[in-house]
C-alpha positions in Angstrom: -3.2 146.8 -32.9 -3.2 147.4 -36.9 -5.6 150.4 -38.5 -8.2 147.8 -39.5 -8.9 146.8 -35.9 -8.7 150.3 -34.1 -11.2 151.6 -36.2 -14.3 149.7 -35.2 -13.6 150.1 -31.9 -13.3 154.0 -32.1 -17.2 153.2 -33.4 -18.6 151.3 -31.3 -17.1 152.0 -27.4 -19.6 155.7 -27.7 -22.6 152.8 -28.5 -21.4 150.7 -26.0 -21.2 153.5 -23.6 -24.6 154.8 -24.8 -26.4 151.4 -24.4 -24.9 150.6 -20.9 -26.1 153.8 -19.7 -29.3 153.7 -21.1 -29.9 149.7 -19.8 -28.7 150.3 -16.1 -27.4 153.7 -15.6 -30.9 154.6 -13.8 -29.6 151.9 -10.9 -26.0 153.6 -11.3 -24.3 156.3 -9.5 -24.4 159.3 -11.1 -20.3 159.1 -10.7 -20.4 155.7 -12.3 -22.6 156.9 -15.1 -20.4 160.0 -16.1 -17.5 157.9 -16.0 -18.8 155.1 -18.2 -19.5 158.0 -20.6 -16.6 160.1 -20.2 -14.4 157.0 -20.0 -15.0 155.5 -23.5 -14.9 159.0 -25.1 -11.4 158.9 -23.6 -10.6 155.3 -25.2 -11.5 156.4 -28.5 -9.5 159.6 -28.6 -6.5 157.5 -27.4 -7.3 154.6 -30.1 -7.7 157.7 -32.8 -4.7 159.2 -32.0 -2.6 155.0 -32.7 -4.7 155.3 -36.2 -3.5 158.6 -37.1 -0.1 157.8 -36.1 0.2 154.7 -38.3 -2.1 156.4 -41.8 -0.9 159.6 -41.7 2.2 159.1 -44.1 0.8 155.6 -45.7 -2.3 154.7 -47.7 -6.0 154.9 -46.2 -7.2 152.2 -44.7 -10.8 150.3 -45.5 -12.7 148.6 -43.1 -15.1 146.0 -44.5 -18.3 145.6 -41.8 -21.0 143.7 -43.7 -22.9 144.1 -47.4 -26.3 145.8 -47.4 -27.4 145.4 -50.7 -25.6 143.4 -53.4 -27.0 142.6 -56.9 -25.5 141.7 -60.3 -24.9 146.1 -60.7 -24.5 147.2 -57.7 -23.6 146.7 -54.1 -24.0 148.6 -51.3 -21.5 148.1 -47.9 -20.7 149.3 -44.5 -17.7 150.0 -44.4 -14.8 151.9 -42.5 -12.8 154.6 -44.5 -9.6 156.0 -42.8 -7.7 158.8 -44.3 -6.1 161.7 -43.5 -9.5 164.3 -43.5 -12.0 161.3 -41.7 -8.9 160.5 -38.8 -8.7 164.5 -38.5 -11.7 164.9 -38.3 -12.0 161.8 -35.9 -9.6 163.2 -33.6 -11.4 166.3 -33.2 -15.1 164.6 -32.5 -13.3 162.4 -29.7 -11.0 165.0 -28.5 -13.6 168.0 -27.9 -16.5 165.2 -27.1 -14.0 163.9 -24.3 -13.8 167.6 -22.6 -17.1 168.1 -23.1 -18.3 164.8 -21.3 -16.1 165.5 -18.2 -17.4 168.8 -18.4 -20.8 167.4 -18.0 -20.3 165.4 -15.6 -20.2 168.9 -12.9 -22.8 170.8 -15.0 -25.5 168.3 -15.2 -24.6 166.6 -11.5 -27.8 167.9 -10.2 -30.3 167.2 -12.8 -32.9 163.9 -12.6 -32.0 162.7 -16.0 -28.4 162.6 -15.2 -28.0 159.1 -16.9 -30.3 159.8 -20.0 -28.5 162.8 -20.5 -25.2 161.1 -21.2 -26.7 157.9 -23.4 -27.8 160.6 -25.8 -24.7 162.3 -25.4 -23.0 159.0 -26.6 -25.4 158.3 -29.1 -24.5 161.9 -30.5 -21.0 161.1 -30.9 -21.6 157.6 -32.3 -23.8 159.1 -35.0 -20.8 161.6 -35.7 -18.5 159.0 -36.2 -20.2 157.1 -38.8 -20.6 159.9 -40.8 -16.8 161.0 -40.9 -15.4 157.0 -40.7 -17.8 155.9 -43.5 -16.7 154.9 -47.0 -19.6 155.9 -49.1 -22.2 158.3 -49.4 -25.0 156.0 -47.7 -23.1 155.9 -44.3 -22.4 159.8 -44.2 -26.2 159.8 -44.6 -26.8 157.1 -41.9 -24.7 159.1 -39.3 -25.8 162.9 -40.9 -29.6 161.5 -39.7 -28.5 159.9 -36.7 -26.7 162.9 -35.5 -30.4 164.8 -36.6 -32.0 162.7 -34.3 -29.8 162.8 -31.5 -30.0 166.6 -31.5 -33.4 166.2 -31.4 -33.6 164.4 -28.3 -30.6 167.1 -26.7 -32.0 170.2 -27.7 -35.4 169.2 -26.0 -33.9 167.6 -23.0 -36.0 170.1 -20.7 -39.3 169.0 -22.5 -41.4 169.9 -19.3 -40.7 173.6 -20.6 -42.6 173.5 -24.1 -39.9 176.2 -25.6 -37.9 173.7 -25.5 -39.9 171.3 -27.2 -40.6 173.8 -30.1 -36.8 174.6 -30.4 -36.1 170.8 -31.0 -38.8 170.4 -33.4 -37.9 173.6 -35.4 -33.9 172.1 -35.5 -35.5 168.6 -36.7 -38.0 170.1 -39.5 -35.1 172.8 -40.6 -32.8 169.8 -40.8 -35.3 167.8 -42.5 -35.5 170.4 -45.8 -31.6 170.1 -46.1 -31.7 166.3 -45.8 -34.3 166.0 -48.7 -32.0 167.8 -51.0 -28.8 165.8 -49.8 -30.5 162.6 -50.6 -31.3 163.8 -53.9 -27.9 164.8 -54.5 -27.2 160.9 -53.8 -29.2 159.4 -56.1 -28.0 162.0 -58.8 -24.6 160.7 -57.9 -25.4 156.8 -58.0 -27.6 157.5 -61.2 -24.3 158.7 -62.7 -21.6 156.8 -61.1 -23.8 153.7 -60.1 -21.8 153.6 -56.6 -21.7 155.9 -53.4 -18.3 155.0 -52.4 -15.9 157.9 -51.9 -13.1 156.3 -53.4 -14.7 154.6 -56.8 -16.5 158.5 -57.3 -13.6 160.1 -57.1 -11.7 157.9 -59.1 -13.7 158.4 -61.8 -14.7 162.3 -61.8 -10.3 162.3 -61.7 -9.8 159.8 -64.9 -8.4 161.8 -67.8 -10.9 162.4 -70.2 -14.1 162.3 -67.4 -17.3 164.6 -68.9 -20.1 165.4 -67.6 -22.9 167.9 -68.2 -22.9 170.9 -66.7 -26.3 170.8 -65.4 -25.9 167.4 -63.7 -23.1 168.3 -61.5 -24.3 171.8 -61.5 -27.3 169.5 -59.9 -25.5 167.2 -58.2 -23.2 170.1 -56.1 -26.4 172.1 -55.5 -28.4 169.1 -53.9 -25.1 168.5 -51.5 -24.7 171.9 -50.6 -28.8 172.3 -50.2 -27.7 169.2 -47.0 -24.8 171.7 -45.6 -27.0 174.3 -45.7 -29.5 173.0 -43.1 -26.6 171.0 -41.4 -24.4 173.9 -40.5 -26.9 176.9 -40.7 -26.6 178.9 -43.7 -29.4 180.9 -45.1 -32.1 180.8 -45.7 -31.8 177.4 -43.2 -30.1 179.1 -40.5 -32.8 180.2 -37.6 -33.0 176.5 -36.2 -29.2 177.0 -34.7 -29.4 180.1 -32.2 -32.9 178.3 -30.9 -31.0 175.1 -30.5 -29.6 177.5 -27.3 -33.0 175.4 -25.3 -30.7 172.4 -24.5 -28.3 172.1 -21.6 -25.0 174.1 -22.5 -22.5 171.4 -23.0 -25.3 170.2 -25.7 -24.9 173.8 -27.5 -20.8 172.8 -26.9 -20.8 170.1 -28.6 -23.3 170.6 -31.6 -21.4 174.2 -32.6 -17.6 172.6 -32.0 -17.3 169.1 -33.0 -20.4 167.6 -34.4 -23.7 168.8 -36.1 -22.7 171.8 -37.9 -19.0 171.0 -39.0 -20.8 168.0 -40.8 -21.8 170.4 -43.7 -18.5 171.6 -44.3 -16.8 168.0 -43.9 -19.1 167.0 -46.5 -18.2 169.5 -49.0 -14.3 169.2 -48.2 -14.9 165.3 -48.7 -16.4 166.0 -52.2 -14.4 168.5 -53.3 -13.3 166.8 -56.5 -17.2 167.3 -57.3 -17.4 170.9 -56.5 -14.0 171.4 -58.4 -16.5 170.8 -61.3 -19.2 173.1 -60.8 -18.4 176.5 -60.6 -21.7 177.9 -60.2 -22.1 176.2 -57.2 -18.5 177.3 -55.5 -19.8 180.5 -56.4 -23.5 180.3 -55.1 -21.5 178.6 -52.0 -19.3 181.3 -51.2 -22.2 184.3 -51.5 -24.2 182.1 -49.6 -21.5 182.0 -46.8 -20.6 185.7 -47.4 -24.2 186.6 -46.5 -24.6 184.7 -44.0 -21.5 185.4 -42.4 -22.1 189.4 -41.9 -25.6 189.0 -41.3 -25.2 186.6 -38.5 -22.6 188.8 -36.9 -24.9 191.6 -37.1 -27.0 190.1 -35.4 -24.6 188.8 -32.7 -24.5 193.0 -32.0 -27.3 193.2 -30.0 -28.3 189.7 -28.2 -27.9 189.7 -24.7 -28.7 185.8 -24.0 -24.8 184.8 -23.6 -25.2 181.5 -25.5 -27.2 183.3 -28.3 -24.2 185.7 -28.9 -21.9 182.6 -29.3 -24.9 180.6 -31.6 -24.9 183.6 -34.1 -21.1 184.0 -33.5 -21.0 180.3 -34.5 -23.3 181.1 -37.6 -20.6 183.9 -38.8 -17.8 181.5 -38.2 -19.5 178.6 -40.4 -20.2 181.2 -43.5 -16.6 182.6 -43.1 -15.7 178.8 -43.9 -18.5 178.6 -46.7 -16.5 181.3 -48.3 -13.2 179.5 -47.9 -14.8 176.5 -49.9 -16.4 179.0 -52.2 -12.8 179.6 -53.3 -11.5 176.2 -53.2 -9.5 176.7 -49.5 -10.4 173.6 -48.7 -7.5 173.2 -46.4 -7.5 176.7 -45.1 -11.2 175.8 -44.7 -10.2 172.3 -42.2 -7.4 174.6 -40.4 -10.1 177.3 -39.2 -12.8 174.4 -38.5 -10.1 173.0 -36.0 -9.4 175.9 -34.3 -12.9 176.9 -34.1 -13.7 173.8 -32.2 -11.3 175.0 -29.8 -12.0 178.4 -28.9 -16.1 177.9 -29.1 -15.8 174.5 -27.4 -13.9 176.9 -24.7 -16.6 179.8 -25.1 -19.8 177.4 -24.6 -18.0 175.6 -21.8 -17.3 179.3 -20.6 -20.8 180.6 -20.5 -21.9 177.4 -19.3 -19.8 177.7 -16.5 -21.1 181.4 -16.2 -25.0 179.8 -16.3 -23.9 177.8 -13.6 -22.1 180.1 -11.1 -25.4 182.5 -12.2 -28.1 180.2 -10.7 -29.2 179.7 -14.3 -29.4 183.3 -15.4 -28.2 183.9 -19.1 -29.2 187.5 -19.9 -25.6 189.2 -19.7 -27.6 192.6 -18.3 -27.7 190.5 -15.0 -24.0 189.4 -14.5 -21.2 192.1 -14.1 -18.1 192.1 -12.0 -17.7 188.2 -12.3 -13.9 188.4 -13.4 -13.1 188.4 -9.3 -16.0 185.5 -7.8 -15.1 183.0 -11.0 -11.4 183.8 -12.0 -10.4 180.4 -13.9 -13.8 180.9 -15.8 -12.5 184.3 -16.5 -9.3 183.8 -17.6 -10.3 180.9 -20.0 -13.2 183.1 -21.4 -11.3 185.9 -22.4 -8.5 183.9 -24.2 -11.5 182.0 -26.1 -12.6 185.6 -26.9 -9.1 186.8 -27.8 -9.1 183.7 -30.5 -12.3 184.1 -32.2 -11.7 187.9 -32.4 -8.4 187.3 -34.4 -6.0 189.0 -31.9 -2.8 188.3 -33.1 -0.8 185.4 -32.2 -3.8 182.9 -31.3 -5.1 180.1 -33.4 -7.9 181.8 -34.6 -5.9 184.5 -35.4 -3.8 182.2 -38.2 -7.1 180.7 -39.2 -8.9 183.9 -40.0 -6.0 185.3 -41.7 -5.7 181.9 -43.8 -8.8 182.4 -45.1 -8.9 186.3 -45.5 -5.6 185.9 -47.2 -7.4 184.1 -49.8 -10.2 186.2 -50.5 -7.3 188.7 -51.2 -5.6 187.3 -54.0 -9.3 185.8 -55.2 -11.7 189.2 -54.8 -11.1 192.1 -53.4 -15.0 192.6 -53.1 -14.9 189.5 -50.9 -11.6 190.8 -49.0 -13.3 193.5 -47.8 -16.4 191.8 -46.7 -14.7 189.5 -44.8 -13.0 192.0 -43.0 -15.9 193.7 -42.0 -17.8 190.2 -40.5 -14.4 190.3 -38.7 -14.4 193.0 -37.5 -18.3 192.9 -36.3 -16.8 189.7 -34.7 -14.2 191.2 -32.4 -16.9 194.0 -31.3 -19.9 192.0 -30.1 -17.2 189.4 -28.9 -15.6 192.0 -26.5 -18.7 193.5 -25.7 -19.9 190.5 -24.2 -17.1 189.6 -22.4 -16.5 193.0 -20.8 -20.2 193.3 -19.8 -20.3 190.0 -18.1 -17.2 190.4 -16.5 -16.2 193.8 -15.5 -18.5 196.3 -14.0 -20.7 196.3 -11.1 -22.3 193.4 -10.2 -25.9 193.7 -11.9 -27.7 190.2 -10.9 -29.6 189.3 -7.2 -27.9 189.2 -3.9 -28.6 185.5 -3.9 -27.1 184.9 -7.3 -24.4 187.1 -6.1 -23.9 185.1 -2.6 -23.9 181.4 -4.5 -21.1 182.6 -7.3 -18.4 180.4 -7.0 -16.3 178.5 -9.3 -17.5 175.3 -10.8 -15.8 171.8 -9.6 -12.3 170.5 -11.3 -14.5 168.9 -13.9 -15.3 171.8 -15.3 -12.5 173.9 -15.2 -10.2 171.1 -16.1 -11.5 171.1 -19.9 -11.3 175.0 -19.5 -8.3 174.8 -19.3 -7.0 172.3 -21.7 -9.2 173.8 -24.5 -7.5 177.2 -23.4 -3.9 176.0 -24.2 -5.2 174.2 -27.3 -6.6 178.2 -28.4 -3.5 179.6 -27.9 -1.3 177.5 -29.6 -3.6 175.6 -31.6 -2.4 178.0 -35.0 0.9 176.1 -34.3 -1.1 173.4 -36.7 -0.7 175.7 -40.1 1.7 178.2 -39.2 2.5 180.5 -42.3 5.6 180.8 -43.8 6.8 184.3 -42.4 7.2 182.7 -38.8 9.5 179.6 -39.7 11.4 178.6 -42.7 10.9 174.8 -42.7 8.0 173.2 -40.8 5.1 175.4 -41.8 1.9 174.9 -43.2 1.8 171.8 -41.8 -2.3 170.7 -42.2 -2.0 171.6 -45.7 1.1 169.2 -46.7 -0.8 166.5 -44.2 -4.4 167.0 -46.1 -2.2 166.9 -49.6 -1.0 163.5 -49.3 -4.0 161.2 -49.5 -7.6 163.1 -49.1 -9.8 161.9 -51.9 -7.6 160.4 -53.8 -5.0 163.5 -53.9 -8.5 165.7 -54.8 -8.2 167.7 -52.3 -6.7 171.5 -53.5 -3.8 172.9 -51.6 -4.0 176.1 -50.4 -2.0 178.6 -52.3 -0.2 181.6 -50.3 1.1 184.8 -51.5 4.2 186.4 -51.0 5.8 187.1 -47.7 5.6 191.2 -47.5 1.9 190.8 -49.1 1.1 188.5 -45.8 2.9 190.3 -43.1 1.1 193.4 -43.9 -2.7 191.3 -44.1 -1.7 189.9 -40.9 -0.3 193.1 -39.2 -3.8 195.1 -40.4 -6.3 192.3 -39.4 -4.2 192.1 -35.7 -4.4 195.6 -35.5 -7.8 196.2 -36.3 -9.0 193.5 -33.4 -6.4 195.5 -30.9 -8.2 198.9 -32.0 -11.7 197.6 -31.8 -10.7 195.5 -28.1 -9.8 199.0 -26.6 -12.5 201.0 -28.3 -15.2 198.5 -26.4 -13.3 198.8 -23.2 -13.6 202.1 -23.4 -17.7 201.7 -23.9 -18.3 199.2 -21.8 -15.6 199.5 -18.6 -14.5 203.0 -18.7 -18.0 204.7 -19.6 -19.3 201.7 -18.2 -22.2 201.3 -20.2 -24.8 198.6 -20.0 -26.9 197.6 -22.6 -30.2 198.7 -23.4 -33.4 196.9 -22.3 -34.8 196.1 -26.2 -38.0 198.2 -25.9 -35.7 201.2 -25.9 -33.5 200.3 -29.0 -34.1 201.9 -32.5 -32.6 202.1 -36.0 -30.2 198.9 -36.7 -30.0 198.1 -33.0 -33.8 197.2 -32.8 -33.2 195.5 -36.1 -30.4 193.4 -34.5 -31.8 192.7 -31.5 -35.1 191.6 -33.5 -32.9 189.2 -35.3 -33.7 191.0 -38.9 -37.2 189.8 -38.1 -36.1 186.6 -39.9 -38.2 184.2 -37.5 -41.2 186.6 -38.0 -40.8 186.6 -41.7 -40.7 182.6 -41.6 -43.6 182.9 -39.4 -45.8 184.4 -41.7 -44.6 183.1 -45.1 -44.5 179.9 -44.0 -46.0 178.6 -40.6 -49.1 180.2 -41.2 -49.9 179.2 -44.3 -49.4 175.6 -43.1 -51.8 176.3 -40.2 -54.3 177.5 -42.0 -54.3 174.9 -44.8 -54.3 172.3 -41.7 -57.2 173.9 -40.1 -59.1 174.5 -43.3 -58.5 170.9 -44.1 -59.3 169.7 -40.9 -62.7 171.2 -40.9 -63.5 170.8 -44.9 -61.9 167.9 -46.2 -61.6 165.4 -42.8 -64.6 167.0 -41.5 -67.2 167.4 -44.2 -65.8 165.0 -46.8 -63.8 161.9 -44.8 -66.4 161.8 -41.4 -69.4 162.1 -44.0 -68.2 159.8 -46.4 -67.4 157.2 -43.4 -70.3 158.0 -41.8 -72.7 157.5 -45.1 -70.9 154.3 -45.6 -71.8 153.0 -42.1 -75.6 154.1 -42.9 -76.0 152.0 -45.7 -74.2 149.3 -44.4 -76.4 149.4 -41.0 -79.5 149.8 -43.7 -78.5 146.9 -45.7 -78.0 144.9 -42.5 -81.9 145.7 -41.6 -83.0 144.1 -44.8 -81.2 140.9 -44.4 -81.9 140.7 -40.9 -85.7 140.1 -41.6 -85.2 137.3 -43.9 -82.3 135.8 -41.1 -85.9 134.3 -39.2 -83.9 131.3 -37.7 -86.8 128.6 -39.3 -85.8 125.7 -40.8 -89.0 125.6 -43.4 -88.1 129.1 -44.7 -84.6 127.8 -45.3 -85.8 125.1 -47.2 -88.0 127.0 -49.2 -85.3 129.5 -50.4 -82.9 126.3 -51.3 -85.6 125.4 -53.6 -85.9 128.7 -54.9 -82.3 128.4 -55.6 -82.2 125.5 -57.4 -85.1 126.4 -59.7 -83.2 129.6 -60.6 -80.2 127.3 -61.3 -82.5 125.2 -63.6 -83.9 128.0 -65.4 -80.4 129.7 -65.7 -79.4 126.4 -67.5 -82.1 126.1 -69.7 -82.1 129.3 -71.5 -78.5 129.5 -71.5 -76.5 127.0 -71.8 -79.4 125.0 -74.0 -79.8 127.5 -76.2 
């Protein structure tokens, strides 16, 4: 099968997936169902894998679907765009989405919307997929909605429970103040280009000689990087992500790996010839990320919901690769979103299998001991945390150091920032891992008699995504390790991403990188044994959040962020809604209506008495008529 004929199949098996489930899956086994689900995923990872095969050393490959809009200016088309950054990214949406999908298929097994669950679940990574496979602008935006909409639908899959609700609401308004600035970034874009097609854009922004004003890219990069913002939770638009924690785990897996929030950053790598241009906005962007990334992680310190330590882990992650973008790493910025989806893919899937062994308990001050009754959960946790932590030889040790090594030779001030979120990373990391899984055992006797591991379903993608967070730094391995063969993802993104837009990462010398590799290795080591000590050896547990004080209530209060939103925003709303409601719709619209129908039901009294039903009285006003016709003439017309 050539390129051309792969790629709408990648597309549309999720959809077809998605609609057979959601047609007949209510009459289907729940077996049958997962399967069906699970089983296309599976097709289109294999189908991605033949396209990336055959593009990855020739030219990208476009897909014409149909024509939207066409007139004598302008045109507007569906179509398929495969190159070496939308088949990555591809591989990774299928890949992960596959695990996650078997994964579901144990986790959700005893829930009533077992087939409903898994239609959305497809529609999710349908959605996904036309916003990395598209060509222009128009179908990232089709599929960055789409994928709004299905997290919608996911996050509030438990409606019955109203937090729920309110979680999926907040993600979908949160989302919807990006979006507005993203589609205003487009029409910026097509106002000065008169096209929203990748190719055609960049073409033109890389033609010797292109100018343009500095306050209309400075406009146009701000607008797109307003859309990341909300997309992949960067401040101010961040809250909506830990609350997105309402929706069944492998939901939270698959929104922090390998969909929702790496959309933001696969938008700004995929206009990076844009934001080459506007340096104001690279360095709002990387601020931006810096901030967010150390504040998130503080955060992270003190929550002691297991899936809310990973959101706001995932939150530090995401402005960790806003700073790489910041600086123009756009490749060091791909390297660490593909191990990421690795190790939290693993982590989510982790505490999911945690939740489940825990009768649905997620506050870690209730687990304890669990390293003995769930071992393969175990085991796959703690190399997930060793990743994301940056111990040294696991991918998200390379990936980290990729990006730190940049902010080395860029800023120090930067450098040393990042070292800290890193460092903030490793400690709340291990702390959540040791209190979960060493210790005594904190939780019920009935949670503690119904631990057991979960079903081969879900440890099988346990384990896969394990191996793929140990060796998944084999991808951009630096230079120190191997002579020939390294930095392999950034001679693959150099070749053909954006029409050769896409900057390749620069690296220093090799002393300069041993020694930033050796000191951020040896700085997670230090901090892993100063929390075993805390947690294991002193065995302390953490503190109920009425007796925290200083930065610790302050962390475990989030920084008050939701409060502050709460009253600078939500209730001004309310009020001016209830005010209206009782001034405006109340005194002015039901008055006004209500006036209206008076003199309408008055005016209808006055003709009713001259409606007698008499033929003579008709008769007589005809002639009436007429004479007033006459007369009319007369004096008119006459005159």
């Amino acid at each position: 099968m050539s390129v051309s004929q792969i790629l709408p199949l990648i597309l549309l098996l999720p959809l077809i997936g998605a609609f057979i489930n959601g047609t007949i899956g209510k009459s289907l086994s729940k077996v049958m169902v997962g399967t069906i689900a699970t089983g296309v995923m599976a097709i289109s990872f294999v189908l991605a894998v033949m396209a990336f095969m055959s593009v990855q050393h020739g030219e990208p490959v476009t897909v014409h679907l149909f024509t939207m809009i066409k007139t004598s200016s302008f045109s507007l088309n569906a179509r398929l765009f495969a190159d070496n950054l939308s088949l990555w990214m591809t591989l990774i949406v299928t890949g992960v989405g596959t695990l996650i999908h078997l994964f579901s298929m144990g986790y959700m097994k005893h829930d009533a919307g077992y087939y409903k669950f898994f239609t959305y679940l497809n529609l999710f990574i349908f959605a996904m997929l036309i916003l990395v496979l598209g060509s222009n602008y128009f179908m990232l935006f089709f599929g960055w909605e789409g994928v709004g909409i299905c997290s919608y639908l996911l996050i509030g899959f438990w409606y019955q429970d109203f937090k729920n609700t309110l979680a999926a609401r907040k993600a979908f308004i949160m989302n919807r103040i990006g979006d507005l600035g993203l589609l205003i970034g487009l029409f910026l874009i097509l106002g000065k280009f008169g096209t929203l097609e990748y190719a055609e854009v960049a073409k033109a922004v890389m033609t010797e000689g292109f100018e343009i004003s500095e306050m209309l890219i400075f406009g146009i990069t701000i607008c797109l990087f307003i859309g990341a913002t909300g997309k992949s939770a960067q401040i101010p638009l961040f809250t909506w992500l830990p609350d997105a924690m309402a929706g069944p785990t492998p939901v939270s897996a698959l929104i922090h790996a390998a969909t929702m929030v790496t959309a933001g950053i696969f938008l700004t790598v995929r206009s990076n010839y844009l934001f080459e241009h506007a340096h104001l906005t690279k360095e709002i962007m990387l601020y931006v990320g810096l901030a967010t990334s150390i504040i998130a992680a503080f955060i992270a310190m003190r929550q002691n919901d297991i899936k809310k330590v990973l959101a706001y882990s995932t939150v530090s992650q995401l402005g960790m690769l806003f700073v790489a973008l910041g600086m123009g790493a756009y490749t060091a910025a791909m390297f660490h979103v593909t191990t990421h989806a690795f190790f939290k893919a693993l982590l989510f899937l982790g505490s999911g299998s945690v939740i489940h062994a825990m009768s649905d308990e997620q506050d870690i001050r209730k687990m304890g001991g669990l390293r003995k009754k769930i071992p393969i959960t175990h085991i796959t946790f703690l190399i997930g945390t060793l990743a994301i932590s940056g111990i040294p030889l696991l991918s998200g040790f390379y990936s980290k150091d990729e990006i730190i090594g940049h902010a080395f030779m860029d800023n120090k001030f930067v450098f040393g920032a990042l070292m800290f979120s890193s460092a903030l990373t490793a400690i709340y990391m291990f702390r959540l891992y040791f209190v979960t899984f060493y210790g005594k055992f904190r939780g019920t006797h009935e949670q503690e008699h119904h631990l057991h591991e979960g079903p081969a379903s879900m440890t099988l993608p346990l384990i896969i995504l394990a191996v793929l967070s140990i060796f998944g730094g084999l991808l951009n391995l630096p230079g120190v390790f191997l002579k020939n063969g390294t930095h392999w993802l950034s001679h693959y993104y150099a070749h053909n991403v954006a029409g050769d837009g896409m900057k390749v990462a620069e690296h220093g010398d090799t002393t300069m990188t041993l020694i930033l590799m050796c000191v951020a290795g040896a700085m997670a080591v230090v901090i892993a044994g100063i929390t075993y000590t805390v947690y294991v050896t002193k065995n302390s547990i953490p503190k109920e959040d009425a007796d925290l004080k200083g930065w610790e209530k302050a962390s475990a209060m989030k920084l008050y962020f939701d409060e502050i939103y709460n009253f600078l925003f939500v209730k001004p709303v309310l009020w001016i809604s209830e005010k209206g409601a009782h001034y405006f719709e109340g005194a002015f619209l039901n008055r006004g209506v209500v006036g209206i129908a008076k003199v309408i039901g008055k005016s209808g009294d006055l003709v009713r008495k001259i409606q007698t039903g008499r033929t003579d009285n008709y008769i007589l006003w005809m002639v009436f008529g007429i004479i007033g016709l006459i007369v009319y003439y007369i004096i008119y017309y006459k005159n």
